[in-house]
C-alpha positions as CSV (number, residue, x, y, z in Angstrom):
1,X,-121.8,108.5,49.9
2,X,-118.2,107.9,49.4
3,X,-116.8,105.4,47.1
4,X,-114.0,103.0,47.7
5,X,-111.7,102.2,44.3
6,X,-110.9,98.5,44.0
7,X,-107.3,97.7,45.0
8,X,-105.1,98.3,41.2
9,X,-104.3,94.9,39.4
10,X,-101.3,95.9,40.5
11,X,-102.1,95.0,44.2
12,X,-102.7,91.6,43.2
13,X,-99.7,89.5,43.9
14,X,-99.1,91.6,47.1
15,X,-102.7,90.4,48.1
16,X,-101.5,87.0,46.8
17,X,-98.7,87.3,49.0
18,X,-101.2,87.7,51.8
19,X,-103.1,85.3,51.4
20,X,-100.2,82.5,50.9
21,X,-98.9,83.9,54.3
22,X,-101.8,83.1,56.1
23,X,-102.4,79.7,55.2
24,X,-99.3,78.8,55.9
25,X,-99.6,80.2,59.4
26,X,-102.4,77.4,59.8
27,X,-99.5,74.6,58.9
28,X,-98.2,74.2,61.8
29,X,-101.5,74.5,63.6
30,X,-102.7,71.7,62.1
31,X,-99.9,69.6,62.5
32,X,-99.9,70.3,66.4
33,X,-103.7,69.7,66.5
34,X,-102.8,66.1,64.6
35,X,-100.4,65.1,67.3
36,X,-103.7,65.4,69.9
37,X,-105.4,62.5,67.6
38,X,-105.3,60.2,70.7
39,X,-106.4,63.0,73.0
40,X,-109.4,63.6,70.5
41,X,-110.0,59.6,70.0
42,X,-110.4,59.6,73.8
43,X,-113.0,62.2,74.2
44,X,-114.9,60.6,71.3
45,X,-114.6,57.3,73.2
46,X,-115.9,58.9,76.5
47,X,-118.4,61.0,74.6
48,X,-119.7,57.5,73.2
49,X,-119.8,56.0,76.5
50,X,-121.7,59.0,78.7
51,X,-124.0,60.2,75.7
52,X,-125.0,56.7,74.9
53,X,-126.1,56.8,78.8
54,X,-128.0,59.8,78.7
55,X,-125.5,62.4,79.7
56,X,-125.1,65.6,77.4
57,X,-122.5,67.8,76.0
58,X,-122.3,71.2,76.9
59,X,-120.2,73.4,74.3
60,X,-119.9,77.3,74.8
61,X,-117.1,80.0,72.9
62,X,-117.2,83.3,72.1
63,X,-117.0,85.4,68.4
64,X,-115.9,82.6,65.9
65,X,-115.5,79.8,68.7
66,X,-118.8,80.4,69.7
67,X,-120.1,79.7,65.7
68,X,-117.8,76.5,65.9
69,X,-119.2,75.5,69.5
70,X,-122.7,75.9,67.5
71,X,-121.5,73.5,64.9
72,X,-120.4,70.5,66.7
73,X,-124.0,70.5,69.0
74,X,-125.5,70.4,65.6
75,X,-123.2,67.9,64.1
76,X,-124.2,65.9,67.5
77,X,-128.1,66.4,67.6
78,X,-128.1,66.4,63.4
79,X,-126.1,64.1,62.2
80,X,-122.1,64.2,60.8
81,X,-122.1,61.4,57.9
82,X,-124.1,58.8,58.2
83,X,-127.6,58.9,59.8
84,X,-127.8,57.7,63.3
85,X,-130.1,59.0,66.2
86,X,-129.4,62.1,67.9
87,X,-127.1,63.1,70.8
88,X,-127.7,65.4,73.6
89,X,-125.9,68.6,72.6
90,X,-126.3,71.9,73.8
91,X,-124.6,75.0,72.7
92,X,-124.5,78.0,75.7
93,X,-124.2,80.6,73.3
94,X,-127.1,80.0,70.8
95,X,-129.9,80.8,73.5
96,X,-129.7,85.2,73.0
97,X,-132.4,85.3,75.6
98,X,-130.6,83.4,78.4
99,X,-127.7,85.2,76.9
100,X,-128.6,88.8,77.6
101,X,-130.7,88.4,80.4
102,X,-128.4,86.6,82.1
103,X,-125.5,89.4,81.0
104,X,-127.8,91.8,82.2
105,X,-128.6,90.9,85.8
106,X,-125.0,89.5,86.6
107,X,-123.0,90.4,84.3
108,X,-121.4,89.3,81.0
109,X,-118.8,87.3,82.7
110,X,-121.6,84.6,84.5
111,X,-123.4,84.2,80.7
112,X,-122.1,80.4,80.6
113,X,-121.8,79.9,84.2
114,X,-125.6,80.2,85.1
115,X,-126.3,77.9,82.1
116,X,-124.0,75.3,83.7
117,X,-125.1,75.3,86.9
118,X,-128.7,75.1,85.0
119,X,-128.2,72.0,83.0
120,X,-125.3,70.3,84.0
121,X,-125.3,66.9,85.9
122,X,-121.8,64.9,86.9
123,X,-121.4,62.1,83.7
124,X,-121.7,65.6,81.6
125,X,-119.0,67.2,79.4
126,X,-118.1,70.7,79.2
127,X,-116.4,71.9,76.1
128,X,-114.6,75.3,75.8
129,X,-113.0,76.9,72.9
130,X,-111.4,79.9,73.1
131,X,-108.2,81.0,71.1
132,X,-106.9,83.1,73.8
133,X,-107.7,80.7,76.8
134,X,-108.1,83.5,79.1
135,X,-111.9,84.5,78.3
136,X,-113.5,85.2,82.3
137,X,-117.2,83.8,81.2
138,X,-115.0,80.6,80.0
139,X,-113.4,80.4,83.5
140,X,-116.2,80.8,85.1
141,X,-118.3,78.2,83.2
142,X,-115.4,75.7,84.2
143,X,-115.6,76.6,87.6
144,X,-119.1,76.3,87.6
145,X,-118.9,73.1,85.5
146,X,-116.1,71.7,88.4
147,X,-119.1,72.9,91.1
148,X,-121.7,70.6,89.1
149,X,-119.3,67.6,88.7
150,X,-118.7,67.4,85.3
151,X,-115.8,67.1,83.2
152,X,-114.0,70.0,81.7
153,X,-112.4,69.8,78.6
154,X,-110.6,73.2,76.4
155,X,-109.5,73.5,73.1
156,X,-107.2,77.1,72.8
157,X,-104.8,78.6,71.3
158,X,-101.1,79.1,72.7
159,X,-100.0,77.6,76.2
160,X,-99.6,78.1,78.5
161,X,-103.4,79.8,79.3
162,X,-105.9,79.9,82.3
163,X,-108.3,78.0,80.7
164,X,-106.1,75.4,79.7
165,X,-104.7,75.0,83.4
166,X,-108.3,74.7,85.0
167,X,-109.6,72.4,82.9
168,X,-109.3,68.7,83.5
169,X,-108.2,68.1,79.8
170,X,-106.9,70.8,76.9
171,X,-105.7,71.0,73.7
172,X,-103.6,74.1,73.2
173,X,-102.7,75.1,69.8
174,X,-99.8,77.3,68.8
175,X,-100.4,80.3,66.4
176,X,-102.4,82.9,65.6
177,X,-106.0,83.5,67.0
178,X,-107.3,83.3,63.6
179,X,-105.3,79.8,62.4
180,X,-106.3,78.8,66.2
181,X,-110.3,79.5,65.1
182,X,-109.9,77.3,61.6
183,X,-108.0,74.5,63.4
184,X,-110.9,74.7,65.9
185,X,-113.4,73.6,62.9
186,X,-110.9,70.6,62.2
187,X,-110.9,69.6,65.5
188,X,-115.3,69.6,65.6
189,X,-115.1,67.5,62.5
190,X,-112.0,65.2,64.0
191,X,-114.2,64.5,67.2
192,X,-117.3,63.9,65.2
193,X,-115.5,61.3,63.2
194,X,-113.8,59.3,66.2
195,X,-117.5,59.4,67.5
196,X,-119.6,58.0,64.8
197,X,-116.7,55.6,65.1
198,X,-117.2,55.0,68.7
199,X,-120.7,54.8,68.7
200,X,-120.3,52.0,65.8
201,X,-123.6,50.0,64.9
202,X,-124.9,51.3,68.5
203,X,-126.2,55.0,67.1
């Protein structure tokens, strides 16, 4: 077995260095991602309106977006803040059966597609994240969320991206993929906010 050393103590402040360099590479990420607070209050408004009607959210990402796109269909079907009753959520990439069978038989590309067709109905919301915005199983679960007749929404990184351009609304956030994934956790929690708003005395 071979042993790593720790970094010397003299590593420290070029670790520090690190470190202070990547946070403030989420700065200006977060600052673009506050000027779409009327985009986001908008969505929560027309979540309010087609969830309180018995329409669902659909939410699907890959790697670190896929984590986030698990977290805001259990903020919704859990609760954020206060308690309220649940909301139809559903995140594409939580079911590994569907998942690999479906990656299996027609590829890795249709994993998110299939499920759309499956479960989506027009009043429904589909939500992508993706830092690239160029992801084919993303594409093709808008396409296939287009086919269904519901509404497309992305939140990406840098525009301009394919995702972004197929999608009947985006938010596209400048920087790297990793700021892009941490302002995509600000962005659940932002929408989940305007929501609960929303939904006032009603949930």
């Amino acid at each position: 077995m071979i042993v790593r050393q720790a970094a010397p103590a003299t590593a420290a402040p070029r670790l520090a260095r690190s470190i202070a360099a990547h946070t403030r590479g989420l700065r200006p990420v977060l600052d673009a991602l506050e000027l779409e607070a009327p985009r986001l209050a908008a969505w929560a408004m027309h979540l309010a309106t087609r969830l309180g009607s018995g329409s669902r959210l659909l939410v699907a990402g890959n790697g670190g977006s896929a984590a986030e796109a698990q977290h805001l269909a259990a903020e919704f079907v859990g609760r954020f803040r206060e308690d309220r009753r649940p909301f139809a959520a559903i995140a594409l990439n939580t079911d590994s059966s569907a998942v690999t069978a479906i990656a299996n038989d027609y590829g890795f590309e249709q994993v998110f597609a299939r499920q759309v067709l499956a479960h989506a109905r027009p009043g429904d919301v589909l939500l992508l994240l993706s830092t690239s915005g160029a992801s084919a199983n993303l594409l093709a679960a808008a396409d296939a969320a287009r086919r269904a007749g519901a509404r497309r929404w992305a939140i990406t990184g840098p525009a301009p991206n394919p995702l972004a351009t197929v999608c009947d609304e985006a938010i596209t956030l400048p920087g790297t993929a990793a700021n892009v994934q941490e302002a995509e956790l600000v962005a659940v929690h932002a929408l989940c906010v305007a929501f609960d708003a929303a939904i006032g005395g009603a949930g």
